[in-house]
C-alpha positions in Angstrom: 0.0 0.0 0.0 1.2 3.2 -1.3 1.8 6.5 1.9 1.8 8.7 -1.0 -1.4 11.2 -0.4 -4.1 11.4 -3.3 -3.8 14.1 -5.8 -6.7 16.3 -6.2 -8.3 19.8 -6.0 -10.1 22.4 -3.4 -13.3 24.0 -3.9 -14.3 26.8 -2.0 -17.6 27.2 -1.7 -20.2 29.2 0.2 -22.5 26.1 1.2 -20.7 23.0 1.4 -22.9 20.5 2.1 -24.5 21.4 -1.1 -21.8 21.7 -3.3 -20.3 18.4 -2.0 -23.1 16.7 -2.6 -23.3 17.7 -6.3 -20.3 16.6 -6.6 -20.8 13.0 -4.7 -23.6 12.0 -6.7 -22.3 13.1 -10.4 -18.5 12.1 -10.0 -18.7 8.5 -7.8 -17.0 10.1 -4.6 -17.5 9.2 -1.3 -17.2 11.3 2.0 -14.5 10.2 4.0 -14.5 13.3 6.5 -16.4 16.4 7.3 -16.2 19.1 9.5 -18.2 22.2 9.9 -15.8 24.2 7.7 -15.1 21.6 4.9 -16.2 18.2 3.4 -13.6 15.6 2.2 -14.6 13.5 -1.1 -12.7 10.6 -2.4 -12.5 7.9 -5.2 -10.1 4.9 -5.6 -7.6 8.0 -7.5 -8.2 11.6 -6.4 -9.4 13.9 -3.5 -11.6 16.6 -3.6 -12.2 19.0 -0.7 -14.8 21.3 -0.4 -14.0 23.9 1.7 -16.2 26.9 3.1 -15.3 30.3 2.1 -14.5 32.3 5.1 -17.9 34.1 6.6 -16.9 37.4 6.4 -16.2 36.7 2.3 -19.5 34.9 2.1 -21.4 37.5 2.9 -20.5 39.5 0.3 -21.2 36.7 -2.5 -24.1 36.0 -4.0 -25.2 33.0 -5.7 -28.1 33.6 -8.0 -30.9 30.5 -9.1 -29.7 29.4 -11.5 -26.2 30.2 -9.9 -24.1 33.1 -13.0 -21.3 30.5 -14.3 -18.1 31.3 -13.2 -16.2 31.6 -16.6 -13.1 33.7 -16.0 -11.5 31.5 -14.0 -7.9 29.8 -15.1 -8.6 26.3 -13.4 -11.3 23.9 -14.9 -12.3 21.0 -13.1 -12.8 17.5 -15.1 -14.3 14.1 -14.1 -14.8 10.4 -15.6 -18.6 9.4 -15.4 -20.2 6.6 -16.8 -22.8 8.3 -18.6 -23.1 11.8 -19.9 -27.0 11.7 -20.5 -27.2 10.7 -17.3 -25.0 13.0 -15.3 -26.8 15.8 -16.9 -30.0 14.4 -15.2 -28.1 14.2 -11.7 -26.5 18.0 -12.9 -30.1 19.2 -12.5 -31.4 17.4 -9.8 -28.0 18.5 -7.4 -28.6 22.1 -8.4 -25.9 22.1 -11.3 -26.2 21.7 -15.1 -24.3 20.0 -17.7 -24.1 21.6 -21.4 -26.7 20.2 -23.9 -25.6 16.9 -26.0 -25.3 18.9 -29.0 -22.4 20.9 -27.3 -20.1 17.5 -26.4 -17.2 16.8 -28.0 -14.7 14.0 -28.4 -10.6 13.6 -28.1 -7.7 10.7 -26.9 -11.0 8.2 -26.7 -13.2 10.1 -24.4 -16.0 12.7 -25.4 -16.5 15.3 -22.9 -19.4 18.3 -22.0 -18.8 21.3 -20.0 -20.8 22.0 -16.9 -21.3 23.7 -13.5 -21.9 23.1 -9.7 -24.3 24.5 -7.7 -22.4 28.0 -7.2 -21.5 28.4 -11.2 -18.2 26.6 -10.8 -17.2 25.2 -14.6 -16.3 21.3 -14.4 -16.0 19.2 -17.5 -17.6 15.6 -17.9 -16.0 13.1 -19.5 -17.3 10.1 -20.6 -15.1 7.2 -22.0 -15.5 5.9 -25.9 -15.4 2.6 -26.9 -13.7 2.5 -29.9 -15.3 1.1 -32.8 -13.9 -2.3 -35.2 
């Protein structure tokens, strides 16, 4: 068993609980630790922590319904899911959306679709292609 610690990525987000959730039922992670300031999500291969933006900060955001996407931004999320039809389902139903079929695209055997979490965050979806005889 490897001691080397999982590679992986911090969200900040203004509510947690709803944020990591989005991102437990789209991308197959599991909670392995929460606290009242941030939520720990893993899979067999990365970590993601969701973390809550410091109260005095929070106040001053806003996060519209639907949440504005946060665009202009030079780090961009992406996961593996099984199925991109049906992560778009779960997008919606976890207070997220996922890009409309017609906007995926494929490269290096995957075809991928942009989306966002609950507070406008930009994640990409990618879906493996099985590669036709």
């Amino acid at each position: 068993m490897s001691t080397m610690p999982l590679s992986g990525a911090v969200v900040f987000a203004k509510d947690i609980r709803r944020v990591a959730a989005f991102y437990e039922h789209l991308c197959a992670l599991v909670v392995v630790h929460a606290e009242r300031d941030h939520i720990v999500l893993e899979s067999g291969t990365v970590q993601l922590v969701v973390h809550a933006i410091p109260p005095a900060i929070a106040r001053t955001i806003q996060i519209a319904e639907p949440p504005v996407v946060r665009e202009q931004t030079p780090i961009k999320l992406f996961f593996a899911v099984p199925d991109l039809a049906q992560a778009r389902a779960l997008a919606l139903q976890w207070g997220g959306e996922i890009a409309p079929a017609a906007r995926e695209w494929e490269a290096r055997g995957f075809r991928a679709c942009d989306g966002h979490d609950p507070e406008g965050n930009v994640v990409q979806f990618r879906q493996a292609v099985v590669a036709s005889r």
